[in-house]
C-alpha positions as CSV (number, residue, x, y, z in Angstrom):
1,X,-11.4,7.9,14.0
2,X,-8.8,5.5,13.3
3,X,-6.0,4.8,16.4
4,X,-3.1,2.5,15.7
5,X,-1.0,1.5,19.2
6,X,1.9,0.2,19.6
7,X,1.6,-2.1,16.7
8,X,4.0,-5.1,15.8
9,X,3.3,-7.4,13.0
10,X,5.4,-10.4,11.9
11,X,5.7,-12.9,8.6
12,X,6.6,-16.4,10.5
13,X,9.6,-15.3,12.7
14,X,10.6,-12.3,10.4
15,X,9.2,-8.9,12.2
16,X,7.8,-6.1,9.8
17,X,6.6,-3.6,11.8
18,X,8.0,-2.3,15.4
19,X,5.9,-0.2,17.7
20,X,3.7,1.3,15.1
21,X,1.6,4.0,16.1
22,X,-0.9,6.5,14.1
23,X,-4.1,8.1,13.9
24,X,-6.5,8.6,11.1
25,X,-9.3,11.4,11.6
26,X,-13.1,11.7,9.7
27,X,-12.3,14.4,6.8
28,X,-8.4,13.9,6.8
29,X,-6.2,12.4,4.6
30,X,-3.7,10.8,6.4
31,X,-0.3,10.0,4.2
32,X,1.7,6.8,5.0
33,X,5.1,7.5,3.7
34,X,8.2,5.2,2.9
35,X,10.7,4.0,0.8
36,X,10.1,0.6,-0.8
37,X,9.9,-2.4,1.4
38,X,9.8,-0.7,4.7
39,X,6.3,-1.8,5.7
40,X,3.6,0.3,4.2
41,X,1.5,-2.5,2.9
42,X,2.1,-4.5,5.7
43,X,0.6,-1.6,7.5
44,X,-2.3,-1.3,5.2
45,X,-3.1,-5.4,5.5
46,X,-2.8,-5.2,8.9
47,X,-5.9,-2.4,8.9
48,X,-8.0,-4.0,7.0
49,X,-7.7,-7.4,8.7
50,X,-5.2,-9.3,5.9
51,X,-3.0,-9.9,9.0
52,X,-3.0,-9.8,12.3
53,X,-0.8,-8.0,14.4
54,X,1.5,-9.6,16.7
55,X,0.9,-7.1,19.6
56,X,-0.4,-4.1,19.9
57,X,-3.9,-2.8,19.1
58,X,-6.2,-1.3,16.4
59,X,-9.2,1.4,17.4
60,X,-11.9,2.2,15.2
61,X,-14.0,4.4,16.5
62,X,-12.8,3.8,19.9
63,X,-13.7,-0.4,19.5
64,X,-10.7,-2.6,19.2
65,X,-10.7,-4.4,15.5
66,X,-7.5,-6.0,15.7
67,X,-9.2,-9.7,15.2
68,X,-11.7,-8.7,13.2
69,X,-11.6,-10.0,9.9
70,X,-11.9,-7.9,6.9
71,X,-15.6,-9.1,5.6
72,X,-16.6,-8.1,9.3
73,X,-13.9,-5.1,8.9
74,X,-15.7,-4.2,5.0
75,X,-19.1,-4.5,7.2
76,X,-18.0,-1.5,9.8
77,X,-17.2,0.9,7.0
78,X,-13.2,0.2,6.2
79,X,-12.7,-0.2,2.5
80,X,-9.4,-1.1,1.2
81,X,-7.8,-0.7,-1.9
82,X,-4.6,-2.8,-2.1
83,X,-1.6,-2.2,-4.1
84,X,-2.1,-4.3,-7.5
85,X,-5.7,-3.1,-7.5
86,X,-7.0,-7.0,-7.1
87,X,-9.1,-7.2,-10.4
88,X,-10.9,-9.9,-11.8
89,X,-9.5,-10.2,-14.9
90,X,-12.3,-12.0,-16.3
91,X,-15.2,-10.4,-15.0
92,X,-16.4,-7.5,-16.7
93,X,-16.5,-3.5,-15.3
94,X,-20.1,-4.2,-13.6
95,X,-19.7,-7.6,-12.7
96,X,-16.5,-6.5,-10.6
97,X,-18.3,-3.6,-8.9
98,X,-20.9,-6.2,-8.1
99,X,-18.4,-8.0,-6.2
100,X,-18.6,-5.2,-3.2
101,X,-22.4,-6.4,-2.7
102,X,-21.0,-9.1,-0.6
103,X,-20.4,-6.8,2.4
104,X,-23.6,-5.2,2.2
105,X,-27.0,-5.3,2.7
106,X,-29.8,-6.4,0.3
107,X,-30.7,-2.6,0.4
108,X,-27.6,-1.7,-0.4
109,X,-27.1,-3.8,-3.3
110,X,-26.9,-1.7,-6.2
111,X,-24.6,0.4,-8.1
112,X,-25.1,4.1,-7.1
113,X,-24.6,6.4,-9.6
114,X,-22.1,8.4,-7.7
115,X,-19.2,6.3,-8.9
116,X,-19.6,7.1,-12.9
117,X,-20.1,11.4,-11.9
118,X,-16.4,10.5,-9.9
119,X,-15.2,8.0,-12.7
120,X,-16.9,8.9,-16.3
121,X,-15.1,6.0,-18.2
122,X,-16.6,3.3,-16.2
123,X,-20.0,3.6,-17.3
124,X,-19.0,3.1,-20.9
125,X,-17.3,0.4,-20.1
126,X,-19.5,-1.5,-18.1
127,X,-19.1,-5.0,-20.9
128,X,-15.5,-4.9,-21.1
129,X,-13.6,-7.2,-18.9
130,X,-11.7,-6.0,-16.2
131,X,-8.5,-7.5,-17.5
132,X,-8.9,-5.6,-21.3
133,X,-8.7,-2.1,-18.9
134,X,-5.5,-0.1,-18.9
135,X,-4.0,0.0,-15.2
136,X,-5.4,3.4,-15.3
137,X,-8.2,2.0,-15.6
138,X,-8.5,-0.8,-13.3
139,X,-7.3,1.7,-10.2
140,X,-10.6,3.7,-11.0
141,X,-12.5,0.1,-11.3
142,X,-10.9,-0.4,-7.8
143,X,-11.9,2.6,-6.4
144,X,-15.5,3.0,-7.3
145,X,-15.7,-0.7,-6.2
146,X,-14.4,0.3,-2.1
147,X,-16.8,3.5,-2.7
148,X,-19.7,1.2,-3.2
149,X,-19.3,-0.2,0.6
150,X,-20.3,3.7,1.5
151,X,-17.1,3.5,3.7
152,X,-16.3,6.0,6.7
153,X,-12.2,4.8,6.2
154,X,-10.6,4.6,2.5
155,X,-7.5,2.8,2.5
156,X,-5.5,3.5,-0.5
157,X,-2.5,1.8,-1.4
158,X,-0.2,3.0,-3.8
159,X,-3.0,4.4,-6.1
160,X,-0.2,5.8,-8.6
161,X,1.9,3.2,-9.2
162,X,2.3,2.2,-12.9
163,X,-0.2,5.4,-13.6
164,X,-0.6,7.8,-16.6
165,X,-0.4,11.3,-15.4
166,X,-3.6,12.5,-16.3
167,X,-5.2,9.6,-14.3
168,X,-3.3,10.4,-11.4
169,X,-5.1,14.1,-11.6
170,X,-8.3,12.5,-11.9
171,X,-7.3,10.3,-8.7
172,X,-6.2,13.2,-6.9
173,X,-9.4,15.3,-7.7
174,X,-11.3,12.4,-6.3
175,X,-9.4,11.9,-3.1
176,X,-9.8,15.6,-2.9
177,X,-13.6,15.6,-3.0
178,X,-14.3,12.7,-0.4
179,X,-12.1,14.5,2.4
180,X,-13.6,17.8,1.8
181,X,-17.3,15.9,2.3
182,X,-15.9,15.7,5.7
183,X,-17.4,11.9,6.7
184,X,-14.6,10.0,5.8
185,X,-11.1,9.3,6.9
186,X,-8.5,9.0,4.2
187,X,-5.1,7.1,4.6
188,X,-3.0,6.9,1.6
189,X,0.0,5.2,1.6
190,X,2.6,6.6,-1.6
191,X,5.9,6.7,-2.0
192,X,6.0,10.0,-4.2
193,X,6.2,13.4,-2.5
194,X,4.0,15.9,-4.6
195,X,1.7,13.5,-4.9
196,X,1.4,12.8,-1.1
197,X,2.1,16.8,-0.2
198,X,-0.8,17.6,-2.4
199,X,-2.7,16.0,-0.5
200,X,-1.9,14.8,3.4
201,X,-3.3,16.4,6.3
202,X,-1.0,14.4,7.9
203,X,1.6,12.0,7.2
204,X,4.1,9.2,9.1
205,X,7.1,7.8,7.4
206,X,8.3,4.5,7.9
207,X,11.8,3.1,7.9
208,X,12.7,-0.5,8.3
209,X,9.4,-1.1,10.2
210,X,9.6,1.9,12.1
211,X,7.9,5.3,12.7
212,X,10.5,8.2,12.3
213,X,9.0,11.0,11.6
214,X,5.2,12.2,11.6
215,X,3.6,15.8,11.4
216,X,1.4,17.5,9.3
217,X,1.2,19.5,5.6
218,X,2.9,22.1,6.4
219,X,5.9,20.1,8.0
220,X,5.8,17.7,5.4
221,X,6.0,20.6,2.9
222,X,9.3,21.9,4.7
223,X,11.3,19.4,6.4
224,X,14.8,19.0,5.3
225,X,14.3,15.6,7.3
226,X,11.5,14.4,5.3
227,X,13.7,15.1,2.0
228,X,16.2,12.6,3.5
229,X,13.8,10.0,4.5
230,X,12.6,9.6,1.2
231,X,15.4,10.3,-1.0
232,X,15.7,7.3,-3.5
């Protein structure tokens, strides 16, 4: 299980994130919610070990990992899939899901076969360079490549953004399927509500680097006050 505490996380002497406090459970999906530019990613990098926090603390699996870095992070089963996907542009299909081997040991090192049953269109892409995919495309590529670390935590962010709709199905179909395995926690940060309602367990919502409302499903499904927070 994931435990955020009391979190704060500054850029230089600009604060992001106040107090921040959440939990993550094994066979959950846990929704991080927000407007734009409220903190979500900063959130997110501040997980998986792209910054550290200012104060506060991060528990996984009851052992603090708020100054581990994210190889060591990758290492203890936290994947992350960052908003902008982070493809290699020039490498192709395989050679970027090679890139997770880093993280893992020689045993470890291959491509399991799992990832083309989940994503199809990879393994006939496998020669094409990661930069001639569609951004459809690449979030798959991203994907399988965090699945590859066989993580027990799957940090997604934004997985949507810039999406075709029937990608996003496939993306939710997927998401679906690792939490109802049951060994992995889930936390998705998005800032669209069916989306996130078809999915979250839970959820939190941030607002100018704050927690202001958390809950689960069925609250997220029915509060008037989670309409407001996210109204555009």
């Amino acid at each position: 299980m994931l435990e955020v505490n009391n979190l704060d996380v500054s850029y230089g002497a600009s604060q992001a994130l106040y107090d921040v406090s959440m939990k993550a459970h094994i066979g959950k999906v846990t929704c991080v919610l927000g407007r734009n530019g409220v903190g979500k990613t900063t959130l997110m990098k501040a997980l998986s070990g792209h910054m550290s926090p200012k104060s506060g603390d991060i528990l996984w699996n009851g052992k603090s990992i708020a100054k581990q870095a994210p190889y060591d992070r990758a290492k203890s089963g936290i994947a992350y899939v960052p908003q902008g996907r982070d493809i290699f542009s020039q490498l192709t299909v395989e050679e970027n899901l090679k890139t997770a081997f880093s993280s893992l040991k020689k045993k470890d090192r291959f491509i399991d076969k799992e990832v083309f049953e989940l994503f199809p269109v990879l393994k006939q892409m496998l020669g094409r360079r990661g930069g001639d995919l569609s951004g459809g495309q690449q979030q798959q590529l991203a994907i399988a490549r965090a699945l590859l670390l066989r993580p027990k935590m799957l940090i997604l962010d934004e997985p949507t953004e810039g999406i075709q709709p029937s990608i996003i199905k496939d993306i939710q179909r997927v998401i679906e399927l690792l939490r109802d395995r049951g060994n992995m926690a889930i936390v998705l940060v998005e800032q669209y509500l069916d989306f996130a309602t078809a999915l979250a367990d839970d959820y939190i919502i941030l607002e100018r680097g704050r927690v202001v409302s958390e809950g689960n499903q069925e609250k997220l499904q029915s509060s008037g006050d989670v309409q407001r927070l996210l109204a555009i």
